[in-house]
Structures are given as C-alpha cells and as structure tokens.
N, C-alpha and C positions, 0 to 999 in steps of 0.2 A: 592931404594932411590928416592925419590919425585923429581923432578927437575924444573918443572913448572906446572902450572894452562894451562890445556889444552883444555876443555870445560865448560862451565858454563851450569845449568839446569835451567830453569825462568817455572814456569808454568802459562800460562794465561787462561783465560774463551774462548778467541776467537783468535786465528792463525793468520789467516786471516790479521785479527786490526793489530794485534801486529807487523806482518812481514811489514804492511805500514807503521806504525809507526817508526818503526826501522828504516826501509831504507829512505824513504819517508823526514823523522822529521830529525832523526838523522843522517843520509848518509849510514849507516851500506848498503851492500853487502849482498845478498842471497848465501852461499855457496855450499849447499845441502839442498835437500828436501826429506824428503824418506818416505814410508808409507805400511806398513805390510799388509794392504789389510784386515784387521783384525781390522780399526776401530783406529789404532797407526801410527798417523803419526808426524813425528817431523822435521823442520827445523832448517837446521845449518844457521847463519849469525853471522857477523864480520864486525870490523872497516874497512877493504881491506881484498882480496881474499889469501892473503901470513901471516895474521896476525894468531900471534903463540896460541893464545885466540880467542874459538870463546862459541857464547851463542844458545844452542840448546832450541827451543820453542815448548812446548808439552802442552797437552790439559790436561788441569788441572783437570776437570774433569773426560776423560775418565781414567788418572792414578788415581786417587784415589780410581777407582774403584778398577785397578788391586793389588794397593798396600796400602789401607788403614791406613796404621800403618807411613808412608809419612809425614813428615812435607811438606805443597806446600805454605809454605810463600815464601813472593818476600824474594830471597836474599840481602844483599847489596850489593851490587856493587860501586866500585871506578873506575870511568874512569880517565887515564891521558890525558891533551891535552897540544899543542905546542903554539894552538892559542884559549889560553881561552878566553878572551874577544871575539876575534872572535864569537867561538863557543858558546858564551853565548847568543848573541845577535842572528848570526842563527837561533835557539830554540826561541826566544823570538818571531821575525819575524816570525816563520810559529807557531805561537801560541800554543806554548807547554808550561807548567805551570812551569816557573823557580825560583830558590829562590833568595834572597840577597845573594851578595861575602860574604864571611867571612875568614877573616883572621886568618889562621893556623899556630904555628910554622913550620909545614912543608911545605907549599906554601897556596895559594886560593884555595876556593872549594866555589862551589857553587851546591845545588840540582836539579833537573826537575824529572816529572811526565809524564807518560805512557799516553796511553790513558784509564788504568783500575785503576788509581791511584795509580800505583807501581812508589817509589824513587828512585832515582839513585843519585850519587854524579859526579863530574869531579873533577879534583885535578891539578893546574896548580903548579909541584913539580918548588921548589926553587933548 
C-alpha cells in the first residue's frame, strides 16, 4: 500500500541551472548528490533537509538515451506554502517568471517558471 509521495523525478537539459535555481530562487536544500561514474548523475533537493518529499534532478538527456520509451515532460507539481504572498513576491524579487493569484475553491495558486521554462504551481490550501 502506497502511503506517500516520496520522491519526485524532473528531468532538465542542465543540473547545474537547475540545482541554483532550486536552492538559489526557490530556497529548496541540496539533499544528495550521487553520480555512477558512468555518465548518471542525479541530485536529491527539498523544501528542508527532514522534508518527507524531495525532487531528484537527472539529465534529461543522458536518460533518454538509457531509456527511450520515457516520457521526460516536466511533471506538474503543486507546492503548498504557509506564506504565499510572502513566497510570491520572494520569486518575483529575485526575478523568476510568476503568474497572477487565482482564486480556487480549494485556496490561491499562483504559477512560476524554471529557468528552462518548466511550470510549477504553489497552492495556499484554505
């Protein structure tokens, strides 16, 4: 039986970008780094170093090699935050491309953009 969401797969064009963007833009934490020496290297990062979700970053390209048959679209992703407005304007401050609020029956969301133009949502739950 399933009981949580334990990792998330993202695949981007560049590591690198992405793990600054992460931490950098969005605060996220470097949890792990690992690399098979073989050309496969993927980092783990997360909201905080105890959080129960974290998003492993793999080179999109070199998996496609290994595994052709792969969807490597961005996932969607929903983040929750405590301090959306906060965290809205943060993003907007260090120039990351955010959308208009929009009102949900089930709270605020608002979008932002990668630096490879992958979406994300935040969702401030009512």
């Amino acid at each position: 039986m399933i009981n949580k969401v334990g990792q998330i797969m993202l695949y981007v064009n560049n590591q690198d970008e992405a793990v600054n963007f992460w931490t950098e833009k969005v605060g996220f934490c470097v949890i792990s780094e690992e690399d098979n020496g073989q050309g496969m290297r993927w980092i783990e990062i997360a909201p905080a170093k105890d959080a129960e979700t974290s998003i492993i970053l793999h080179n999109k390209e070199f998996v496609a090699k290994m595994s052709p048959e792969l969807n490597l679209g961005t996932p969607s992703l929903m983040f929750f935050s405590e301090n959306f407005d906060q965290l809205r304007s943060d993003l907007s401050n260090k120039n990351v491309t955010v959308g208009e609020i929009v009102n949900m029956p089930s709270g605020r969301v608002f979008n932002f953009a990668d630096s490879e133009e992958n979406y994300f949502a935040v969702m401030e739950k009512k």
